[in-house]
C-alpha positions as CSV (number, residue, x, y, z in Angstrom):
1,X,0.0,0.0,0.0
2,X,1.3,3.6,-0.7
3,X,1.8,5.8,1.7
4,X,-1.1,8.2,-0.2
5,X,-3.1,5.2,-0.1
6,X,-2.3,4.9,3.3
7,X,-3.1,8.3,4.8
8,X,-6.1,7.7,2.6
9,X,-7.5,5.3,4.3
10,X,-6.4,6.6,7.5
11,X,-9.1,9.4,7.1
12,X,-11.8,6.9,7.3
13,X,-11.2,4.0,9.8
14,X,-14.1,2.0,8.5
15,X,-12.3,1.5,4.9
16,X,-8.8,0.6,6.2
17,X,-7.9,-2.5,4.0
18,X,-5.2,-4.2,6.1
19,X,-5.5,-7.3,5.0
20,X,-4.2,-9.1,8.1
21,X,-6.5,-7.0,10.6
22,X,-9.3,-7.0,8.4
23,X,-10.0,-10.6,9.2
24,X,-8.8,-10.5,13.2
25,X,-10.0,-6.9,13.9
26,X,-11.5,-7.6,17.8
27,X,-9.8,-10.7,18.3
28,X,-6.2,-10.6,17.9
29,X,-6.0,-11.9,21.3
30,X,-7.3,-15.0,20.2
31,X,-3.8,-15.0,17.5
32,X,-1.4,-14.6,20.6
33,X,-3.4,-17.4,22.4
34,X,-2.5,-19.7,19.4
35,X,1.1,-18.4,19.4
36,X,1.6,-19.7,23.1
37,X,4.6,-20.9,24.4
38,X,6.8,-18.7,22.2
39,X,4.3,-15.4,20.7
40,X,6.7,-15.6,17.5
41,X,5.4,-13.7,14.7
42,X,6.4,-12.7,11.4
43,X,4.9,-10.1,9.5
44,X,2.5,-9.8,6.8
45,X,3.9,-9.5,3.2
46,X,1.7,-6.7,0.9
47,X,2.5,-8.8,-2.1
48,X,1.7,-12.5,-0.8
49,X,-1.9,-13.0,-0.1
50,X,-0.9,-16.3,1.9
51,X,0.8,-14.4,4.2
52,X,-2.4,-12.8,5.3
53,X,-4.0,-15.8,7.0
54,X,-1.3,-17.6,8.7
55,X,-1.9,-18.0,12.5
56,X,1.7,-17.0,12.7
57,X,1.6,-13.7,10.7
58,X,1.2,-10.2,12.9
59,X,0.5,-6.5,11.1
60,X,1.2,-3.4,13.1
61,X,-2.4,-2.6,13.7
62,X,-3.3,-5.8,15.3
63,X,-0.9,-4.7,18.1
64,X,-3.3,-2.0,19.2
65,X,-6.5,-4.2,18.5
66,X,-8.9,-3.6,21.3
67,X,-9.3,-7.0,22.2
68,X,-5.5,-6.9,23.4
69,X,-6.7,-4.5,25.9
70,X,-7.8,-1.0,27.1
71,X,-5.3,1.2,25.5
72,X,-3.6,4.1,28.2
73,X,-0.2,4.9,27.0
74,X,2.4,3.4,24.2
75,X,5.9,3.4,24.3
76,X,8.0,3.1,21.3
77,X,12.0,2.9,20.9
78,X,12.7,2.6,17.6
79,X,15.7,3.6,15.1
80,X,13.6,5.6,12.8
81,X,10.2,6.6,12.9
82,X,8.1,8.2,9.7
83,X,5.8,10.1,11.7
84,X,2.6,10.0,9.4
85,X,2.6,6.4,9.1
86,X,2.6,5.7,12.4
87,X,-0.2,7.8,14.3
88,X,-2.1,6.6,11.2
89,X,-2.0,3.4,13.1
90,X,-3.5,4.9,15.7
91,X,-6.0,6.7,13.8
92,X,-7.4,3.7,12.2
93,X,-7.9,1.5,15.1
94,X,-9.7,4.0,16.8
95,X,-7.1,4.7,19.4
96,X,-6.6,8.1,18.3
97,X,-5.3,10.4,21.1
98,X,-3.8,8.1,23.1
99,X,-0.6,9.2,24.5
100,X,2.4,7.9,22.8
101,X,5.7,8.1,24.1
102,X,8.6,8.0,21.2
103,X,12.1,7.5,21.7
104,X,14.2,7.5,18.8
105,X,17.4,8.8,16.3
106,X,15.6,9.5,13.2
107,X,12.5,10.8,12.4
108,X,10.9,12.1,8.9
109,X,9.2,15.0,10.4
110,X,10.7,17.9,12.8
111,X,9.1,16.8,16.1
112,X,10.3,20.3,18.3
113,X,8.5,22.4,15.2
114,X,5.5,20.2,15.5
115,X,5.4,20.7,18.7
116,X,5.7,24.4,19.1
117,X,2.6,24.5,16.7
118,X,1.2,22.2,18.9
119,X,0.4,19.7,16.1
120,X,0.9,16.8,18.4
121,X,-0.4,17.3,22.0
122,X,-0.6,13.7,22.6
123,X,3.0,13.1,21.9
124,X,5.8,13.0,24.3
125,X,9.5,12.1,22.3
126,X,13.1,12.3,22.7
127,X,15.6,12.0,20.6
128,X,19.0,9.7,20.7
129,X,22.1,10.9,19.1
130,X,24.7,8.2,18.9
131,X,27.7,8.4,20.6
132,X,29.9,7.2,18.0
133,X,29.5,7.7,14.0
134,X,29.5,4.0,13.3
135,X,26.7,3.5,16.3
136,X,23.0,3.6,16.5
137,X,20.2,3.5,18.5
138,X,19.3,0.7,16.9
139,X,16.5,-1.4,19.1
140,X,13.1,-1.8,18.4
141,X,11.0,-2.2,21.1
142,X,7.4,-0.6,22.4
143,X,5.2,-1.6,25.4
144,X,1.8,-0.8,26.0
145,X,0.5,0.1,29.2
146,X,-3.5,-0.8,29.6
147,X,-6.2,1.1,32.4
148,X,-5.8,-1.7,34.4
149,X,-2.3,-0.9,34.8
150,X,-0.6,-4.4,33.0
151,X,2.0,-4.0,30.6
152,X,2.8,-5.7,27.3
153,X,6.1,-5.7,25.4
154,X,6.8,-6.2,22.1
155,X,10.7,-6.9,20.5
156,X,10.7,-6.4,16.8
157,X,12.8,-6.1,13.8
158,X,11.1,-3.9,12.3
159,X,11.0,0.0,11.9
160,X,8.1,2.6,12.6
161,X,7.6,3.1,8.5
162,X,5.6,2.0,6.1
163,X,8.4,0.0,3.8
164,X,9.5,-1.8,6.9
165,X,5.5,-3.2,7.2
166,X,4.8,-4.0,3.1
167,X,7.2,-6.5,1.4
168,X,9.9,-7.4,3.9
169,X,10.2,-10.5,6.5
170,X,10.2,-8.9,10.1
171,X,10.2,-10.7,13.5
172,X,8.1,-9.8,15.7
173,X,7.8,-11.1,20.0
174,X,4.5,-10.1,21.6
175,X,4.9,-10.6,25.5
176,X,1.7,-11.9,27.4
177,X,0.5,-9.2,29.4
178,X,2.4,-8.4,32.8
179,X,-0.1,-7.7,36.0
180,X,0.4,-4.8,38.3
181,X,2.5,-6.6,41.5
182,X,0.7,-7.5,44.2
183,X,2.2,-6.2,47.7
184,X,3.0,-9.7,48.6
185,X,5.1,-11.2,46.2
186,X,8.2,-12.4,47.6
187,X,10.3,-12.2,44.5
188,X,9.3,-8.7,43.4
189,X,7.2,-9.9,40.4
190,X,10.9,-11.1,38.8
191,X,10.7,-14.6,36.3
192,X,13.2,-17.3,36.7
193,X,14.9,-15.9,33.7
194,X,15.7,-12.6,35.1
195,X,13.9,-10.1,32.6
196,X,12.6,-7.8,35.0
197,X,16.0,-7.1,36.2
198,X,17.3,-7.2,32.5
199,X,14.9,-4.4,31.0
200,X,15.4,-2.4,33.7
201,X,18.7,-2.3,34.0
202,X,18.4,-1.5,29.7
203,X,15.7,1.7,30.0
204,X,17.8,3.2,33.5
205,X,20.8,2.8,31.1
206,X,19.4,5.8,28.5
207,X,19.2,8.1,31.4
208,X,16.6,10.2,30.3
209,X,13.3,11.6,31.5
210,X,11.3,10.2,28.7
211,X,11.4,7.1,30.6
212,X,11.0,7.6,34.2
213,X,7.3,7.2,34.4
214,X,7.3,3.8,32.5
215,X,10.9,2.8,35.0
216,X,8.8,3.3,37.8
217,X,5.7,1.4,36.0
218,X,8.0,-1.5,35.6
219,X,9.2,-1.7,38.7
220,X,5.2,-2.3,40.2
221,X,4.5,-4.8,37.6
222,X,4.5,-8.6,37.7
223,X,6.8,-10.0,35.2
224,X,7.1,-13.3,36.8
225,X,5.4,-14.9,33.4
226,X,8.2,-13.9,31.5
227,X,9.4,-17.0,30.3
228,X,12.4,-15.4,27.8
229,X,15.7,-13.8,28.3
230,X,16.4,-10.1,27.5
231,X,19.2,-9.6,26.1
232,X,20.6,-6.2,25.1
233,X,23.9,-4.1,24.4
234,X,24.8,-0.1,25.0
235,X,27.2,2.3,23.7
236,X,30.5,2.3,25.9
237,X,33.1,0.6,27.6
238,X,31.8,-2.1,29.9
239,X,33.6,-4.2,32.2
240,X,30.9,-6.5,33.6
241,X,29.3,-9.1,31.3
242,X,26.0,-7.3,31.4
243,X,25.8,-6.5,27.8
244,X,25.5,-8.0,24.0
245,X,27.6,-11.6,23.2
246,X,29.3,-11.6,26.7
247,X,25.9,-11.4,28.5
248,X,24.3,-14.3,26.1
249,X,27.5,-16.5,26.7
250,X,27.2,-16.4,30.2
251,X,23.4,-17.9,29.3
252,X,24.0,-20.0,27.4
253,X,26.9,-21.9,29.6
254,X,24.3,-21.9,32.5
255,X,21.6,-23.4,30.1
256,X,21.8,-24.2,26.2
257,X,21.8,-27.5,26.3
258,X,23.6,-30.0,23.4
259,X,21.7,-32.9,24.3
260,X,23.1,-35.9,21.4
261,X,26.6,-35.7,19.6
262,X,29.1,-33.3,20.2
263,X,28.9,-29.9,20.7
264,X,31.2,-28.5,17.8
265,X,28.6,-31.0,15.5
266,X,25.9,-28.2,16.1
267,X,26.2,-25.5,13.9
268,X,25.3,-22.0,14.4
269,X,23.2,-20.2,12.1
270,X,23.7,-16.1,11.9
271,X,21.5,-14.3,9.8
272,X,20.8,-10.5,9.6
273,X,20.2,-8.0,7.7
274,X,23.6,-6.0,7.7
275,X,27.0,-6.9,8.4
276,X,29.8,-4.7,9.3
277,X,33.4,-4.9,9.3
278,X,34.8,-7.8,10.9
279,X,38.4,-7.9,10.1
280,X,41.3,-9.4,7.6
281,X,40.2,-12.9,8.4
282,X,37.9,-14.6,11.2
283,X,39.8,-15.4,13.7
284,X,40.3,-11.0,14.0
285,X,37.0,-11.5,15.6
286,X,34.1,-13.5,13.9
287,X,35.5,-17.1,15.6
288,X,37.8,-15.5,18.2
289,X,35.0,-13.5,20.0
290,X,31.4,-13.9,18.3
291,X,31.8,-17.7,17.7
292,X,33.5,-18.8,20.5
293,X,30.8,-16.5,22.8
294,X,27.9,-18.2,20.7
295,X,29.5,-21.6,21.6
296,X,28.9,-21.9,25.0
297,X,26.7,-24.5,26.2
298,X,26.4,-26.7,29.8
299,X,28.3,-29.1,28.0
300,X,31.5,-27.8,27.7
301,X,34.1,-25.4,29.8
302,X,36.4,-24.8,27.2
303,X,35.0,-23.9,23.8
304,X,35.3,-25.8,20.6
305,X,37.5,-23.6,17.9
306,X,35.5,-25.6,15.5
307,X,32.2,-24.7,15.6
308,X,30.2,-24.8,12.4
309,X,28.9,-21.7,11.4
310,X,26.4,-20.0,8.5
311,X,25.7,-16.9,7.8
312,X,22.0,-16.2,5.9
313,X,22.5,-13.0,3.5
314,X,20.4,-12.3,0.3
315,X,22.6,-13.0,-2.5
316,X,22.0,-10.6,-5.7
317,X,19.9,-13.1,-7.2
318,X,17.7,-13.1,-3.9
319,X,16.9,-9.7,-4.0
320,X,16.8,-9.4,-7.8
321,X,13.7,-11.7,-7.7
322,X,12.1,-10.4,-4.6
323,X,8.5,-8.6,-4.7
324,X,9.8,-5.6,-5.0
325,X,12.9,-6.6,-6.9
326,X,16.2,-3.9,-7.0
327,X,14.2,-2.0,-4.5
328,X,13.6,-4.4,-2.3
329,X,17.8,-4.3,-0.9
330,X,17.0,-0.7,0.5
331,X,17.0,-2.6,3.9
332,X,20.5,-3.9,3.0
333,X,23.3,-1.5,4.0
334,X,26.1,-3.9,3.6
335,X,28.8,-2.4,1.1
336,X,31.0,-3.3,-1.3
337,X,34.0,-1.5,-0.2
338,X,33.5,-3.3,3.7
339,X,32.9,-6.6,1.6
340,X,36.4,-6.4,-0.4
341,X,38.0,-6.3,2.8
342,X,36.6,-9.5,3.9
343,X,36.1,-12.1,0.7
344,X,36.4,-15.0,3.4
345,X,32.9,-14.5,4.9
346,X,31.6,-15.6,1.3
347,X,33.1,-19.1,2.8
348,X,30.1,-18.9,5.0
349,X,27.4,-17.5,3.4
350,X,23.9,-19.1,2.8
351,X,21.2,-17.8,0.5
352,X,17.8,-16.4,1.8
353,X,15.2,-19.4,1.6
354,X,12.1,-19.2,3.4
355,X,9.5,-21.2,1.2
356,X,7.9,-23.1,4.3
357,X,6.7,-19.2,5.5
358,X,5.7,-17.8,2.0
359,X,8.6,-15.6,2.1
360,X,11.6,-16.3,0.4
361,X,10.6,-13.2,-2.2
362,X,10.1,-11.0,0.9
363,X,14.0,-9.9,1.3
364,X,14.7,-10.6,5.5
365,X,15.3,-7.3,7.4
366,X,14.5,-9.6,10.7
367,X,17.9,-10.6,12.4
368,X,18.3,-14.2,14.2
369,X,20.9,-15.9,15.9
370,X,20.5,-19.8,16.9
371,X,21.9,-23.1,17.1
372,X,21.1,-26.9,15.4
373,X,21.7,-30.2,15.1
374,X,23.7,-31.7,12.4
375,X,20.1,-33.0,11.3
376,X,18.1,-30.1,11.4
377,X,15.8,-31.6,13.6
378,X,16.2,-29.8,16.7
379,X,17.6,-26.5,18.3
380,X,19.4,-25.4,21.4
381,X,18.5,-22.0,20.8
382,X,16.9,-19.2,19.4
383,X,17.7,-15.4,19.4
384,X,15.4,-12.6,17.8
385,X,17.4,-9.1,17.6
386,X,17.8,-6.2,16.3
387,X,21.6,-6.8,16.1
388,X,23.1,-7.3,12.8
389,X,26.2,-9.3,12.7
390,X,29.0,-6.4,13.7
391,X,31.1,-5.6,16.0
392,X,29.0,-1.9,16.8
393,X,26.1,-4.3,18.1
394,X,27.6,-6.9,19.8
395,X,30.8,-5.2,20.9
396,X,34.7,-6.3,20.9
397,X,37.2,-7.1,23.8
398,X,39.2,-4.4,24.3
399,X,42.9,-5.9,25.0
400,X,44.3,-3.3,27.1
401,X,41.8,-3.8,29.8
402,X,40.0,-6.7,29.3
403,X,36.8,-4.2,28.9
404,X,33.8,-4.6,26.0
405,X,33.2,-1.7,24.1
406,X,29.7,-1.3,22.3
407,X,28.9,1.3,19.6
408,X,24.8,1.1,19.4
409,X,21.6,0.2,21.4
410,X,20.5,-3.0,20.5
411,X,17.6,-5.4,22.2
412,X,16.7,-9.1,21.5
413,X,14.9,-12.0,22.8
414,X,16.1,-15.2,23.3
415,X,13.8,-18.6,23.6
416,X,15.2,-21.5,25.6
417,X,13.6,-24.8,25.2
418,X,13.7,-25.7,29.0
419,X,11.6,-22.2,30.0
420,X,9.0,-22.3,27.1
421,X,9.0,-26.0,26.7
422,X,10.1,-28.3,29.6
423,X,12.5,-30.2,27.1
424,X,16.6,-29.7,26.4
425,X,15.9,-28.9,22.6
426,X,12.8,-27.0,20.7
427,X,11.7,-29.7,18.0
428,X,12.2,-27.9,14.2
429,X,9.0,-28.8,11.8
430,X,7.7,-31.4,13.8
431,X,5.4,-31.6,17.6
432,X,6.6,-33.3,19.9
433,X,5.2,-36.2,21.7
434,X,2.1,-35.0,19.9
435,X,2.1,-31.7,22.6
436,X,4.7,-29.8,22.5
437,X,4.2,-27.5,19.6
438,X,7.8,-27.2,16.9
439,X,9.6,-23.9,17.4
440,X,8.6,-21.8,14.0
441,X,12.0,-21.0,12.7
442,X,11.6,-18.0,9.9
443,X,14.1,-20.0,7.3
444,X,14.1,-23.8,5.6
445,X,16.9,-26.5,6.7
446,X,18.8,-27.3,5.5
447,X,20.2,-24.3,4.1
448,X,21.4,-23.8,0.9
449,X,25.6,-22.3,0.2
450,X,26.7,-19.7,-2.1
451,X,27.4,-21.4,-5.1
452,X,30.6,-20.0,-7.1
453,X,28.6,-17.2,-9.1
454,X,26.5,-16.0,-6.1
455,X,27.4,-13.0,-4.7
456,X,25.8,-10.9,-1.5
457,X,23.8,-8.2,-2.1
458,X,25.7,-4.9,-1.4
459,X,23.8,-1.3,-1.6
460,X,26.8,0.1,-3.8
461,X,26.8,-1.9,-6.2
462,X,24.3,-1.6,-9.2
463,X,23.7,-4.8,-10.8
């Protein structure tokens, strides 16, 4: 849909054609039910009318559907915003001046003029200015706070614009809703896998007044259902392993569990949407650091040097013969010049295939991270992020002291088997013992390698 189109329809709730709503509108609740243990979504592809239907599909509106609750206040901390776009959101689900909360580093419209004409009285926003020119504020992450004073949080991939929402493959995690604490809880309304503690540590990080109502909002509400990890990085040096790969390693070690064969037999799978500059060769940092962070499991105390390891990246081809062909790479930001430097990660590249979601022609802007068996059968792991695969993200050991230093705000989710499903793997395609539901990766296994001609796509390069 265009964006005309768009604002269109936005004048006149009753015509909005989302196609996903359209056929939920009141009972999106009833979606999230079906999406329990792991409230995994992708989202809804413009071009593929399949898409539409699946249990497993999410559009932005049906995260302010009524039936998810009364509406208060939204929070949204997002990378870039296109203003328009998203109080149209609001507009068509009839949620209209609600107050919205926006924290952010690029937006299309000038919010401090807007708001000196007071265009936008509902609106509260900050903006975040990266510390370092190869940083970002990067995450993508809102939470909604209903009358009866619960909380919901959503971890995305995606931005607040239009393109991000049409033609592309975006991960979305919708939390369950989160009770206001009750006065005698013991534990302080944390969950067994910390994330109270974890976002709150994150959103006291930014330091700003934007958030202090929602920090103190947090802090009286029951997160003891939270049944994930949150795992997230910020800009600086940081000497406890609080933050990005060194945070998930320690994880990991106290939970993934490699259950059959040996540990350096199960590969793990990368795939993002951008990739930065990792060095001359991948022991600089890819297998020295990322790798060897990734690796840890329960089973082992000194990490295998030989993990397996693919990295998913649309190839030219992929993105040639997407919906919305050349175009559809503007999500892309890899570039040739970065890529010359480092010809050996072709060794590890895998093409985009996602024909079990309806999606391979829907060019992935979501970012994943997770580990397999050598028979694709089963997973340790899974991690939903906004991180892309470079060193800004998930920061680098600093060798003079030892320290991590991060360039950009990043947030992700990661699902492990034993908190969602009472087993030492997820199950890949298949139910277990006719119960326990498969986890719904967003790719097919196996996966397929770079053959000789492929080449990634790169957003210098015309082909």
């Amino acid at each position: 849909m265009s964006m005309n189109s768009q604002k269109r329809k936005a004048c006149d709730p009753d015509s909005y054609s989302d196609s996903v709503w359209k056929q939920t509108k009141g009972n999106v609740v009833s979606k999230l039910k079906y999406s329990e243990p792991f409230g995994f979504f992708l989202s809804a592809v413009d071009s593929n009318p399949l898409t539409h239907s699946e249990d497993l599909t999410l559009s932005f509106p049906e995260l302010l559907d009524k039936s998810l609750g009364d509406l208060k206040e939204s929070l949204h901390i997002n990378f870039m915003v296109e203003l328009g776009w998203l109080l149209a959101q609001y507009y068509i689900t009839n949620q209209r001046g609600k107050t919205v909360y926006l924290l952010y580093e690029h937006c299309d419209e000038d919010l401090n003029t807007l708001k000196t004409m007071n265009k936008i009285p509902n609106l509260r926003f900050t903006q975040v200015k990266p510390q370092n020119v190869f940083g970002h504020h990067h995450t993508k992450m809102s939470m909604f706070l209903y009358s009866d004073g619960s909380i919901r949080i959503v971890v995305m991939t995606a931005n607040l614009r239009e393109e991000d929402w049409t033609n592309l493959t975006q991960g979305i995690w919708v939390s369950p809703k989160f009770p206001q604490l009750h006065s005698t809880d013991k534990h302080n309304g944390e969950s067994t896998t910390g994330f109270k503690n974890d976002i709150l540590r994150y959103l006291q990080s930014y330091k700003v007044e934007l958030l202090e109502n929602w920090i103190q909002r947090i802090k009286k509400t029951d997160f003891s259902s939270a049944k994930v990890f949150f795992i997230s990085s910020i800009p600086g040096k940081h000497f406890e392993p609080l933050w990005g790969q060194t945070y998930l390693r320690n994880i990991l070690k106290t939970h993934a569990h490699i259950p059959s064969g040996s540990p350096s037999d199960w590969p793990i799978i990368s795939q993002c949407s951008s990739i930065g500059s990792l060095g001359a060769n991948e022991k600089d940092w890819l297998t020295s650091e990322f790798i060897f962070n990734l690796s840890s499991s329960t089973q082992n105390c000194k990490t295998d040097n030989n993990i397996p390891f693919n990295l998913i990246y649309p190839t030219v081809n992929n993105v040639l013969n997407s919906w919305d062909g050349p175009m559809g790479g503007f999500c892309l930001p890899y570039s040739d010049k970065v890529h010359q430097k480092q010809v050996w990660l072709k060794n590890y590249m895998c093409k985009w295939v996602s024909h079990s979601r309806n999606r391979t022609k829907a060019v992935p802007h979501i970012k994943s991270y997770c580990r397999i068996s050598p028979c694709c059968s089963e997973m340790s792991w899974f991690l939903l992020t906004s991180a892309n695969l470079s060193k800004a993200a998930w920061g680098r050991e600093t060798k003079s002291d030892r320290s991590n230093y991060f360039m950009s705000h990043e947030v992700g989710i990661l699902f492990l088997p034993q908190f969602l499903v009472g087993c030492d793997t997820f199950s890949i395609n298949q139910t277990q013992n006719g119960t326990i539901p498969s986890f719904p990766i967003p790719f097919d296994l196996p996966l397929t390698p770079y053959s000789k001609s492929d080449q990634p796509w790169r957003a210098d390069i015309v082909s």
